[in-house]
Backbone bond lengths (Angstrom), bond angles and torsions (degrees), N, CA, C in turn:
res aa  C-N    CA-C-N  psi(-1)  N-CA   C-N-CA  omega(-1)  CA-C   N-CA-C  phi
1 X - - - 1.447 - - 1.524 111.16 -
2 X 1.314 122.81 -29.83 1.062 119.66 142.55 1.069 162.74 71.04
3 X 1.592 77.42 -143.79 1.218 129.98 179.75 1.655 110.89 -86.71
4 X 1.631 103.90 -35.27 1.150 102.37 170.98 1.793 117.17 -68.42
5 X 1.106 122.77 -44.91 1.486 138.73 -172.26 1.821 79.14 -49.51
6 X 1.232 114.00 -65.88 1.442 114.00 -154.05 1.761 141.22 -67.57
7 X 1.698 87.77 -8.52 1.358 139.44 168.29 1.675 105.21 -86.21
8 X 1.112 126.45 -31.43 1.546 123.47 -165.41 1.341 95.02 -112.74
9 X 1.416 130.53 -29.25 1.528 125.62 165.48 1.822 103.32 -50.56
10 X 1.691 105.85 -53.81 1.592 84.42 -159.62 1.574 121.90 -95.74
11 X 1.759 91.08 17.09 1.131 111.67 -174.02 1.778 105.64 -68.02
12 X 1.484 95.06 -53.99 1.391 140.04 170.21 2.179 109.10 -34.58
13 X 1.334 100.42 -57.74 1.241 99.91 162.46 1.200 146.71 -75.19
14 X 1.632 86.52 -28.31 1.899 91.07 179.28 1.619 101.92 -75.50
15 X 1.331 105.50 -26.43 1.677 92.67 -179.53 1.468 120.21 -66.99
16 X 1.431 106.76 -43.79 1.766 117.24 -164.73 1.737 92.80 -97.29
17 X 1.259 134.90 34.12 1.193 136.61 179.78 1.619 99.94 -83.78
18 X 1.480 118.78 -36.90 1.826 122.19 -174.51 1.445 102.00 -89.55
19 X 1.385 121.69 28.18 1.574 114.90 146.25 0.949 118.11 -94.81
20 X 1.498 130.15 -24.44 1.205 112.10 150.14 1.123 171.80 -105.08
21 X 1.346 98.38 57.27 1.815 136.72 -146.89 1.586 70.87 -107.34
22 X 1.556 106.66 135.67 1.501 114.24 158.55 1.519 110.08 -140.48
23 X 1.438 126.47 143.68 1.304 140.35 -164.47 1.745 121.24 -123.95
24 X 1.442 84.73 107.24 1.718 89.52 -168.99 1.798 102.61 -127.94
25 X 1.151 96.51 134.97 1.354 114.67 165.03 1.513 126.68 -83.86
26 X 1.450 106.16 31.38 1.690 116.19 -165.64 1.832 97.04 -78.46
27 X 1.611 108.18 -14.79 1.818 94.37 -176.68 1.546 105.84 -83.01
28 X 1.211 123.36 -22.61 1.289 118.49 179.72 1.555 135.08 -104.91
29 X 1.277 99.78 40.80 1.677 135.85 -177.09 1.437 109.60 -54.40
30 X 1.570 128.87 94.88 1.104 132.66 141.32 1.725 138.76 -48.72
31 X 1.183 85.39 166.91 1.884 89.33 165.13 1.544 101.69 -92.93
32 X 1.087 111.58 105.88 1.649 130.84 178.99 1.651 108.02 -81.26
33 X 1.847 129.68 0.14 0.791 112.09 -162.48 1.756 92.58 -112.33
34 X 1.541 104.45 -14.36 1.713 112.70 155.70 1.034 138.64 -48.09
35 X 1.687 97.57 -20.55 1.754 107.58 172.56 1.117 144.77 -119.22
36 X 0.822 138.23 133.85 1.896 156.80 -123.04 1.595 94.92 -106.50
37 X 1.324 135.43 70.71 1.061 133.94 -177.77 1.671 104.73 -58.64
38 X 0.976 106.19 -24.13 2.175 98.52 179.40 0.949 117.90 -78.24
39 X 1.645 111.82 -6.78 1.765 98.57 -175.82 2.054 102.73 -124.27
40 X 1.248 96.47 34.69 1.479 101.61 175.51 1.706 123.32 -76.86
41 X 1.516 105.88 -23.04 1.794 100.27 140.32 1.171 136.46 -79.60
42 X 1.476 119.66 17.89 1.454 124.91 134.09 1.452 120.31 -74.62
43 X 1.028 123.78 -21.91 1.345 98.95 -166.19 1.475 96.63 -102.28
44 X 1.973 113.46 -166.50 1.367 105.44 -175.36 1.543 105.69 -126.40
45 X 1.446 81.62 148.18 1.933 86.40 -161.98 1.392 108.98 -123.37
46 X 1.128 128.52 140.44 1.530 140.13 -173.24 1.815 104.69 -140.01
47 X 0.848 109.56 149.69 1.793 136.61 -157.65 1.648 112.01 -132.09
48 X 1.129 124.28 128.76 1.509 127.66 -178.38 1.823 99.21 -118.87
49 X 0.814 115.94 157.59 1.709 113.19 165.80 1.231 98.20 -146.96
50 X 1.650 106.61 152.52 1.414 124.05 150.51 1.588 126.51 -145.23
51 X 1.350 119.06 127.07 1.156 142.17 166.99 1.327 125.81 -62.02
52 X 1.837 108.33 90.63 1.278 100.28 170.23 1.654 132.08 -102.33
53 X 1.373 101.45 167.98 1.976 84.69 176.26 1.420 107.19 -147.35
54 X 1.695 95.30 136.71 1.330 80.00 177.83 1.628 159.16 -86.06
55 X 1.831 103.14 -0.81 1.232 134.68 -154.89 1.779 77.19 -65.91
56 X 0.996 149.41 80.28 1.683 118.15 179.69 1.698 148.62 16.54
57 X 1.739 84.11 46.42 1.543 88.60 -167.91 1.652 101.26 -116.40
58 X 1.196 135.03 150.86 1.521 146.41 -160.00 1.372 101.71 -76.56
59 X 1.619 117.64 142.26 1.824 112.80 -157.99 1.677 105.78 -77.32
60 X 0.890 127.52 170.48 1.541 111.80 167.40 1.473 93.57 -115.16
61 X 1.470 124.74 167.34 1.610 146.03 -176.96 1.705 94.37 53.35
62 X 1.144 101.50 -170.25 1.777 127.15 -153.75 1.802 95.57 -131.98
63 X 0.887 117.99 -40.53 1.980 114.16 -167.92 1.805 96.41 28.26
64 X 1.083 105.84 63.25 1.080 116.63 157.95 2.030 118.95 -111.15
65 X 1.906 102.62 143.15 1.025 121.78 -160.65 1.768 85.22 -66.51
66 X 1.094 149.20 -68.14 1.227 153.70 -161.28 1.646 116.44 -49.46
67 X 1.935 117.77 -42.43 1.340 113.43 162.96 1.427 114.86 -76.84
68 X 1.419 127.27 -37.59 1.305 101.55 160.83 1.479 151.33 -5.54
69 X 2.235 78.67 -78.02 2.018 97.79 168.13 1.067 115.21 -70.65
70 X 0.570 105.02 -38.10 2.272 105.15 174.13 1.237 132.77 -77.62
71 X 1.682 128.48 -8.79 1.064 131.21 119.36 1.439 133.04 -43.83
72 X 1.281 106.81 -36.01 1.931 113.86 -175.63 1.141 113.37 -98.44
73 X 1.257 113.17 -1.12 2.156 122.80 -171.82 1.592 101.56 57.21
74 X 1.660 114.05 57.11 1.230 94.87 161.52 1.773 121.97 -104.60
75 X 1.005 104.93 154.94 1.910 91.91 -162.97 1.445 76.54 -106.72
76 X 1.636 130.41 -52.14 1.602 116.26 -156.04 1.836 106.16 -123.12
77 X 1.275 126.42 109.89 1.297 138.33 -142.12 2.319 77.50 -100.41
78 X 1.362 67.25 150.91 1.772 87.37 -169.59 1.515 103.44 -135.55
79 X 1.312 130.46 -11.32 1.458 151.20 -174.51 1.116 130.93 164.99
80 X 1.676 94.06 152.47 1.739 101.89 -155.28 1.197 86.93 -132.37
81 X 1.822 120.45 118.69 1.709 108.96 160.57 1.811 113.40 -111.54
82 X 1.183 121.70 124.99 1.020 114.94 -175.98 1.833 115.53 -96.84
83 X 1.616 122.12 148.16 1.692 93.11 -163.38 1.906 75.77 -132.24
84 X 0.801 131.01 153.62 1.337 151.99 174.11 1.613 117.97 -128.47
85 X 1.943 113.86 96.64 1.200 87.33 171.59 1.682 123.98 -106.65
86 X 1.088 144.83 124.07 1.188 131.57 162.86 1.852 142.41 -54.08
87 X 1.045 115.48 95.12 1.509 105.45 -173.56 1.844 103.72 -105.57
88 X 1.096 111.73 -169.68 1.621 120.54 174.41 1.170 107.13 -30.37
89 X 1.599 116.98 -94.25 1.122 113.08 -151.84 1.646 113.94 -119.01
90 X 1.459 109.16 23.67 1.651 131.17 -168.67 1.397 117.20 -162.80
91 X 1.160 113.12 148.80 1.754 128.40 -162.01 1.484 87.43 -139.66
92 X 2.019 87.70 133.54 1.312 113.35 174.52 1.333 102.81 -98.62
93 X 1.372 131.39 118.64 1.582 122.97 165.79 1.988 108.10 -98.47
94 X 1.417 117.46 146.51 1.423 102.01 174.59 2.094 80.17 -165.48
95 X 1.300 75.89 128.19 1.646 111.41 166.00 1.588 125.52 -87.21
96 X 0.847 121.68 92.92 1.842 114.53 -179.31 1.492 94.93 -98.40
97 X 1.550 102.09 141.97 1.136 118.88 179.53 1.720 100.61 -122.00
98 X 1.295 136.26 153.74 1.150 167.56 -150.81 1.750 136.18 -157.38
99 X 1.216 122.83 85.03 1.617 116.93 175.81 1.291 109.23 -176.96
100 X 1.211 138.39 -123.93 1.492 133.71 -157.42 1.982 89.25 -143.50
């Protein structure tokens, strides 16, 4: 009995271990006061996502800053919003990129 308790404890962690993965864009800190938040449907914006999970299964998509811009033809990036959602047992990551 246990063995079982002690088996379902680390069962327990390895699963809920990717809640506490947190994702911040604090290294790539602009001057936010350079930008014209009203005219951001001018510019052109492209989005990457990736699907992660945590049971030990391989992520699907990239949410990478680079497919984003290169999906949208951006040559000079002016903003980056990143959205992270958390559900049960999988995390949505998606990158929007923004500029000319």
């Amino acid at each position: 009995m246990k063995k079982f308790f002690a088996g379902l404890v680390v069962a327990s962690s390895l699963a809920l271990c990717g809640c506490m993965a947190q994702y911040s864009p604090t290294a790539n800190v602009v001057k936010s006061d350079e930008i014209d938040f009203t005219k951001l449907g001018e510019l052109k914006k492209g989005s990457s996502c990736g699907l992660m999970q945590i049971l030990f299964f391989p992520p699907f998509g990239t949410a990478s800053l680079k497919e984003a811009a290169t999906t949208a033809g951006i040559a000079k990036l002016k903003l980056v919003d990143y959205e992270v959602r958390e559900f049960l047992l999988f995390r949505n990551i998606c990158v929007t990129a923004y500029g000319n």
